[in-house]
Z-matrix of the N, CA and C atoms (Angstrom, degrees):
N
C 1 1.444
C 2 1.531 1 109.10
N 3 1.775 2 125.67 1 132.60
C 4 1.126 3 116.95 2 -166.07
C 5 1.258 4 108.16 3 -99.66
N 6 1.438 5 132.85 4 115.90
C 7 1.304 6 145.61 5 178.60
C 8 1.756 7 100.54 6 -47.48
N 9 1.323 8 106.65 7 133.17
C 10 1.968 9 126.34 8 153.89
C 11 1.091 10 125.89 9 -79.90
N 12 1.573 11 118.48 10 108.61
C 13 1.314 12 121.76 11 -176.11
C 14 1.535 13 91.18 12 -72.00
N 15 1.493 14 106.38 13 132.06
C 16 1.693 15 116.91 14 -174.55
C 17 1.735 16 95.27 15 -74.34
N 18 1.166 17 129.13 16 -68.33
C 19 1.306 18 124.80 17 -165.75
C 20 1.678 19 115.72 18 -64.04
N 21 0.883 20 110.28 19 -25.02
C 22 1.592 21 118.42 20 166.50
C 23 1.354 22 104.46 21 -59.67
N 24 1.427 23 134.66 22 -44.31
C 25 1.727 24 140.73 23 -148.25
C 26 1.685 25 92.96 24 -108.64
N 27 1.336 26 116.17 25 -25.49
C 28 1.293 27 102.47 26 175.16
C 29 2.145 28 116.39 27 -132.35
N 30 1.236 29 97.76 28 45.33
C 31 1.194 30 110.85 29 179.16
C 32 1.743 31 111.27 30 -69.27
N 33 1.347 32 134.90 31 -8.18
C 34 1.755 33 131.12 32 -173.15
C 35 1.908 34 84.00 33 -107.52
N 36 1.452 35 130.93 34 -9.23
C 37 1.428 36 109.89 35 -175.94
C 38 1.595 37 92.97 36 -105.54
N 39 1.341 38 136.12 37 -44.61
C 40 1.492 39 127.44 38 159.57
C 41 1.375 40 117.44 39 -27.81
N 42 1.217 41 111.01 40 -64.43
C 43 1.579 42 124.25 41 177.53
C 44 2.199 43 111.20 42 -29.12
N 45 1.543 44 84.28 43 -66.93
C 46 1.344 45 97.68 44 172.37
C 47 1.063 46 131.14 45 -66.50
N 48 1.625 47 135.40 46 -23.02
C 49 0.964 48 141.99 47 177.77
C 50 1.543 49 105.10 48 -71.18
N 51 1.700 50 106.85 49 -48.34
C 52 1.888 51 102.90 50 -170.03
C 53 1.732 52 95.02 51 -84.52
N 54 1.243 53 132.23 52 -9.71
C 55 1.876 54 124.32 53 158.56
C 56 1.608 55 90.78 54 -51.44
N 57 1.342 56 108.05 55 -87.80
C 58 1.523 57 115.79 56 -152.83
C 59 1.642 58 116.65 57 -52.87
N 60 1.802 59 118.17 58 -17.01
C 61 1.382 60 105.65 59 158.34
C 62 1.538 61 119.47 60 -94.49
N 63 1.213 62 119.49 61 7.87
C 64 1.472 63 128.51 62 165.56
C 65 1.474 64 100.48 63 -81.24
N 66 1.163 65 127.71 64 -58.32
C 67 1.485 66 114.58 65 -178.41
C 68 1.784 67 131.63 66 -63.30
N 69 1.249 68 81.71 67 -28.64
C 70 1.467 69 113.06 68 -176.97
C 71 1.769 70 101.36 69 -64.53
N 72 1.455 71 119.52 70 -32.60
C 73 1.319 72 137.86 71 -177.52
C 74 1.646 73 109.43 72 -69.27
N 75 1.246 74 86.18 73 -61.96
C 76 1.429 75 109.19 74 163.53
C 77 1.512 76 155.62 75 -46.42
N 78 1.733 77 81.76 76 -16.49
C 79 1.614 78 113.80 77 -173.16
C 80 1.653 79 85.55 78 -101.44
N 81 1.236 80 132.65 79 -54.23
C 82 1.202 81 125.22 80 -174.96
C 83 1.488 82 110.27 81 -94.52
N 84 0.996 83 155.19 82 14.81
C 85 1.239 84 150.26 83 105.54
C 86 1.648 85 115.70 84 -5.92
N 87 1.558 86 81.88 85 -87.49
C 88 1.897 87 100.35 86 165.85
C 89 1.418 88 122.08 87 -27.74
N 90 1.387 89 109.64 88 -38.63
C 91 1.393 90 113.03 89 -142.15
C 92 1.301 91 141.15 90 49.43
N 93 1.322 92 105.07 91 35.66
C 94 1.460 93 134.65 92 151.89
C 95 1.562 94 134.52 93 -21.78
N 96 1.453 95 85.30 94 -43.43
C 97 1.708 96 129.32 95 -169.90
C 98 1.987 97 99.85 96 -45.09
N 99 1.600 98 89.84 97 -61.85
C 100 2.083 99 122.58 98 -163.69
C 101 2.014 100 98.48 99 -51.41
N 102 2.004 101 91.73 100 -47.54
C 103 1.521 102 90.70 101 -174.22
C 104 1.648 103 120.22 102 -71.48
N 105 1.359 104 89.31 103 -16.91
C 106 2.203 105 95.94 104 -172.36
C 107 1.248 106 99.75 105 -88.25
N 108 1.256 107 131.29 106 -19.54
C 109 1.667 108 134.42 107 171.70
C 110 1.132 109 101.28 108 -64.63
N 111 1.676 110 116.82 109 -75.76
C 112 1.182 111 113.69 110 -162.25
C 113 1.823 112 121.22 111 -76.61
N 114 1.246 113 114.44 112 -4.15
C 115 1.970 114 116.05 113 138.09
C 116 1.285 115 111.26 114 -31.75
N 117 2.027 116 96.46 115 -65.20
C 118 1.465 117 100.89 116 -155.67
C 119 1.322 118 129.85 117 -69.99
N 120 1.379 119 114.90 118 -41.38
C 121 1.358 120 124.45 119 130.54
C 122 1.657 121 130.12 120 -11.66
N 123 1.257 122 120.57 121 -66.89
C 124 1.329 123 123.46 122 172.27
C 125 1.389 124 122.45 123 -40.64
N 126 1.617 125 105.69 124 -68.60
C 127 1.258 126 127.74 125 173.20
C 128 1.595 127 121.28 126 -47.34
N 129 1.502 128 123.05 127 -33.44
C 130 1.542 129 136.43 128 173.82
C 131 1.165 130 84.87 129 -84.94
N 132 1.199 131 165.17 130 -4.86
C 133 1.518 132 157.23 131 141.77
C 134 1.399 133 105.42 132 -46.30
N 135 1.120 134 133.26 133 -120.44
C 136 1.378 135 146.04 134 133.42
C 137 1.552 136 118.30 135 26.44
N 138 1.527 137 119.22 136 -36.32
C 139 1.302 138 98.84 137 163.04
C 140 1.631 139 117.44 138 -97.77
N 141 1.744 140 111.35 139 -10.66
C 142 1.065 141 115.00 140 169.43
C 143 1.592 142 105.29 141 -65.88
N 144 1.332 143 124.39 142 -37.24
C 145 1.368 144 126.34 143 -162.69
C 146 1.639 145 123.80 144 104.41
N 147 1.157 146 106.59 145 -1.29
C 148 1.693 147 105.54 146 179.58
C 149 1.410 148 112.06 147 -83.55
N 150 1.525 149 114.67 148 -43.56
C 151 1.316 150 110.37 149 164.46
C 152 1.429 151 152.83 150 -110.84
């Protein structure tokens, strides 16, 4: 039975995985993080109705 090199068969989902924790680094680096809260925040305002 011929053994599957795992990283060979899944080399385009590795790829993506170390993109999306490079950016992900990057987003909080920035501090990116403070401004997407306080969107999210806003917006759960507003549909609650308080703000």
């Amino acid at each position: 039975m011929k053994q599957k090199n795992i990283f060979h068969s899944n080399w385009i989902t590795v790829l993506l995985l170390v993109i999306g924790v490079i950016f992900l680094s990057l987003g909080i680096w920035r501090e990116e993080y403070a401004i997407v809260m306080s969107k999210a925040i806003n917006i759960c305002l507003e549909c609650i109705g308080i703000g």
